[in-house]
C-alpha positions as CSV (number, residue, x, y, z in Angstrom):
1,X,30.3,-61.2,61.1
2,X,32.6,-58.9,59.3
3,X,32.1,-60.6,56.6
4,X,28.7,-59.8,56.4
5,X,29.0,-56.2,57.2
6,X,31.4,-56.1,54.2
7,X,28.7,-57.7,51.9
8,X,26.3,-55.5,53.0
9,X,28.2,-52.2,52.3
10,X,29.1,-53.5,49.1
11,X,25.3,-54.4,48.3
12,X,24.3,-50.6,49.3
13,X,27.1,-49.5,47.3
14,X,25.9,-51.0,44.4
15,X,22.6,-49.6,45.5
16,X,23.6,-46.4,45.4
17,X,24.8,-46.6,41.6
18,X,22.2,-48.6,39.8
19,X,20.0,-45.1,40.3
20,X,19.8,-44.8,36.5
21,X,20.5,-41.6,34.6
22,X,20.8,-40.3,31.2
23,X,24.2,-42.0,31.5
24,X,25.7,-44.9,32.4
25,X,26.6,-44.5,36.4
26,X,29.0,-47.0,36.1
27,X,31.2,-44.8,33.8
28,X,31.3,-41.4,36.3
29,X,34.1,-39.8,36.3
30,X,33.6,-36.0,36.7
31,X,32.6,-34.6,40.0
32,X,29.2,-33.3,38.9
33,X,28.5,-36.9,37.3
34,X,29.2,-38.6,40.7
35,X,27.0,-36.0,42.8
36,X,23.9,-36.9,40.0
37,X,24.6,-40.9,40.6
38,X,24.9,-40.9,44.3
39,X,21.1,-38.5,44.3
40,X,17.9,-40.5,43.5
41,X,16.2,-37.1,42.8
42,X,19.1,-35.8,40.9
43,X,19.0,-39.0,38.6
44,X,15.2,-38.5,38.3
45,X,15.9,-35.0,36.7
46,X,18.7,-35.7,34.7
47,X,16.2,-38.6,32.9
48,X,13.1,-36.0,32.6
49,X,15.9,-33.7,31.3
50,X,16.7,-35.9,28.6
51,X,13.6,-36.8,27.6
52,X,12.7,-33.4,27.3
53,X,15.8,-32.3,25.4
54,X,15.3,-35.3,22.5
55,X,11.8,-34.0,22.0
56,X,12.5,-30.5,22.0
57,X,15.1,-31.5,19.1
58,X,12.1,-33.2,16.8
59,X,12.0,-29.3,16.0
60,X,13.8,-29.3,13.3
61,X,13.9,-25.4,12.7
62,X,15.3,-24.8,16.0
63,X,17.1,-28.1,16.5
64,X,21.0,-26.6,16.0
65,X,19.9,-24.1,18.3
66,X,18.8,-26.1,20.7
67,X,22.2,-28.2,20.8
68,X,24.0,-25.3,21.0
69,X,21.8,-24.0,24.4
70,X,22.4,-27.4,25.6
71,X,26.2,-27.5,25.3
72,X,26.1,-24.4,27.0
73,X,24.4,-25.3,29.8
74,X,26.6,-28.4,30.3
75,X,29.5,-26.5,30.9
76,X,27.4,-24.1,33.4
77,X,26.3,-27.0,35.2
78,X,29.8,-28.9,35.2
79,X,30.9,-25.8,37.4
80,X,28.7,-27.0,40.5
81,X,30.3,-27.6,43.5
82,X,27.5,-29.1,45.8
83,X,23.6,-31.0,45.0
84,X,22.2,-27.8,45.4
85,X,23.7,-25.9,42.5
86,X,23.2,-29.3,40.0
87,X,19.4,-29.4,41.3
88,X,18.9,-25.7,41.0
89,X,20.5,-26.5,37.0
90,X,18.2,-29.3,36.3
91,X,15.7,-27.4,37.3
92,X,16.0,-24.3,35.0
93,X,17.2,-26.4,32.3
94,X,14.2,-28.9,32.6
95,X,11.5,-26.0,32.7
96,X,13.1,-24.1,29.6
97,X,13.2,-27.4,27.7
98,X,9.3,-28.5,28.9
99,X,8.4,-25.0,27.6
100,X,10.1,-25.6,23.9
101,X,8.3,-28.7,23.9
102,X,5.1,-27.4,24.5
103,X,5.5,-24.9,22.1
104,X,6.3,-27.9,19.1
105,X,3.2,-29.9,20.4
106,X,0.9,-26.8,19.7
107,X,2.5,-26.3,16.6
108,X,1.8,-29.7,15.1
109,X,-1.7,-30.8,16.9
110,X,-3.9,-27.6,17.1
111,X,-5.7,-26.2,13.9
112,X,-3.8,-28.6,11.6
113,X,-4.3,-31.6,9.8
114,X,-1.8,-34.8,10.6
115,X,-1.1,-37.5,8.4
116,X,0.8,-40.8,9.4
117,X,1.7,-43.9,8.0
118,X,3.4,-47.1,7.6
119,X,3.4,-50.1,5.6
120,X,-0.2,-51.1,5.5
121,X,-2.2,-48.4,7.3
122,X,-2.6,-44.7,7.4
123,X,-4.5,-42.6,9.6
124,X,-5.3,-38.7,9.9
125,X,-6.3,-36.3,12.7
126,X,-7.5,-32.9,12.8
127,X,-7.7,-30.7,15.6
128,X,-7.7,-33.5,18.1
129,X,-9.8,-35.9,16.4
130,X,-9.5,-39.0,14.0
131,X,-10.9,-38.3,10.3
132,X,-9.6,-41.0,8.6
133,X,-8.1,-44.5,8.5
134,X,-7.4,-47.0,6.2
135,X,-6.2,-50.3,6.2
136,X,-4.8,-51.7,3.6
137,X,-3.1,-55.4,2.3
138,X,-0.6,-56.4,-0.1
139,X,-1.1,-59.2,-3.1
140,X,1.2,-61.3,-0.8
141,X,-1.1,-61.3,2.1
142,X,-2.1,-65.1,3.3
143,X,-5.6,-64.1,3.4
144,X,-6.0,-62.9,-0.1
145,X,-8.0,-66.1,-1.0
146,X,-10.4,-66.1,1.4
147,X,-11.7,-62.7,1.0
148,X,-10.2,-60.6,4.0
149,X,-8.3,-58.2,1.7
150,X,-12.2,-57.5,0.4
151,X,-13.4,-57.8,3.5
152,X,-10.9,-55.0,5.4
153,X,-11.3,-52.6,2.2
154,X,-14.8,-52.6,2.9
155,X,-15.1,-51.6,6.4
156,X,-12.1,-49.3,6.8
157,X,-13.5,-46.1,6.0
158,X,-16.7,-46.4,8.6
159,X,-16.1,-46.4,12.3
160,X,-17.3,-44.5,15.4
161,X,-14.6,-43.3,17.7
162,X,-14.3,-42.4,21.7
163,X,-11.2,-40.7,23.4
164,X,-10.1,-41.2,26.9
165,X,-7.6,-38.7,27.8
166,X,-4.6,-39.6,25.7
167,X,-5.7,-42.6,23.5
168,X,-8.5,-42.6,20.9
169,X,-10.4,-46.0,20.3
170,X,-11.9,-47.0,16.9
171,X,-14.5,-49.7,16.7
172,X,-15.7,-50.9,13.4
173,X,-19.6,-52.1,12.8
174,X,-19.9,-55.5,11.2
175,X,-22.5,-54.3,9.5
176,X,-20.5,-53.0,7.0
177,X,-18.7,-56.2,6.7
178,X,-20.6,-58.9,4.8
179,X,-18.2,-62.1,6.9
180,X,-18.8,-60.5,10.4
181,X,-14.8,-60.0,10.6
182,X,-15.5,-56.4,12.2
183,X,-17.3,-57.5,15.2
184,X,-15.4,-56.3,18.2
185,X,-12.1,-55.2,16.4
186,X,-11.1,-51.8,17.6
187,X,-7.6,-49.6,16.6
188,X,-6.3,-48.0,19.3
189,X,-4.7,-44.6,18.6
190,X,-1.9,-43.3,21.6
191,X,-0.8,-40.3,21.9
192,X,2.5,-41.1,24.1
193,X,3.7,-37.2,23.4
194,X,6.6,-36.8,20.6
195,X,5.4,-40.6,18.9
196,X,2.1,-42.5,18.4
197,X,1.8,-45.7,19.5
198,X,-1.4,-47.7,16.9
199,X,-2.4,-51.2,17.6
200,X,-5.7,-53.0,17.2
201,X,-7.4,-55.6,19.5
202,X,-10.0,-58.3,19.0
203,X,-9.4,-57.9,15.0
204,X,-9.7,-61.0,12.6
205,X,-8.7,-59.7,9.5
206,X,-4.8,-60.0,8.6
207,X,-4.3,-56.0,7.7
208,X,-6.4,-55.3,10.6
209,X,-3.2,-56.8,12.6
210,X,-0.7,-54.4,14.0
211,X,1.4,-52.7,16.5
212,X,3.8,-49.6,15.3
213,X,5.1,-47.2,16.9
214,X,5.2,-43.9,15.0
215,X,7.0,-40.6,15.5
216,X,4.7,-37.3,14.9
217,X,7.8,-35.1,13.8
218,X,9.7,-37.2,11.1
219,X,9.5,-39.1,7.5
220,X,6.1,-41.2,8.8
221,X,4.2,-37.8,9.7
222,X,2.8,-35.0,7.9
223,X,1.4,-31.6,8.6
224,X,-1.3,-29.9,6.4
225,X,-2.1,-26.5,7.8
């Protein structure tokens, strides 16, 4: 029986430190980095925390800045004492970073022009809607032979679009695609907040083929005023 109790405490101990955080629990050793791993809630805000804090840093202007404020604030919050004071740190911290954020997604998505890219396909949107993509193969594509480079250069630059809440969808008509490749083949377009995330479904052609992952603030992104 003992025995059991003591595997029990052990697994609740355990428990208690797999709550993940921003850093690794396992490795704790101040007082304020114990009080975060033993708080669900605490863990929960030190994660949104760093989310927020790597996307308020994709502004590259205020990106020093920002470090600094945060080194700051790490030594105000290392001087808590109790939960209360780290919460009431996360807290502030979390809102000042959600508001820099904010202020870098308005800056890049409203009355401007985005460009992205990567090997293969580029895509642009202005003010909130898709108004271009293009697909496009290399000479070494597989499917050179049998037309689909033709094919996919044909029908990239028609396509009617929809947008539910975050994502836009792109369907392509096979009527502008003499081998019927286009039927059903869509491009899905996420917007996931500080990256997009572009893949395609139902798509027979080879460069209609993808899945990338794409940062809006960085060398694969462009903003045109």
């Amino acid at each position: 029986m003992k025995r059991m109790i003591y595997v029990i405490l052990g697994c609740l101990a355990l428990m208690t430190t797999a709550w993940a955080a921003s850093f690794d629990c396992a490795k704790a050793k101040t007082r304020v980095e114990k009080i975060i791993c033993e708080d669900a809630a605490l863990s929960k805000l030190d994660e949104e925390m760093n989310v927020a804090y790597k996307t308020a840093l994709q502004d590259e202007k205020q990106a020093n800045a920002i470090k600094q404020a945060q080194k700051q604030w790490m030594k105000e919050r290392n001087d808590c004492s109790d939960a209360e004071c780290v919460r009431s740190a996360y807290e502030n911290r979390n809102e000042q970073l959600r508001a820099m954020s904010s202020a870098l997604s308005q800056s890049v998505n409203v009355l401007t022009t985005q460009r992205c890219s990567k090997p293969g396909v580029d895509f642009e949107i202005e003010n909130q809607q898709v108004t271009g993509f293009y697909a496009q193969s290399s000479a070494s594509d597989p499917d050179l032979a049998n037309g689909y480079t033709l094919t996919c250069v044909q029908h990239i630059g028609k396509f009617s679009q929809s947008r539910n809440d975050n994502e836009y969808v792109l369907s392509f008509n096979e009527s502008n695609d003499q081998y019927g490749e286009s039927k059903l083949c869509k491009v899905h377009i996420t917007d996931e907040g500080e990256k997009y995330h572009l893949y395609t479904t139902d798509c027979v052609s080879e460069c209609m083929k993808f899945n990338y992952q794409i940062k809006k603030v960085g060398k694969d992104c462009r903003v045109a005023k």
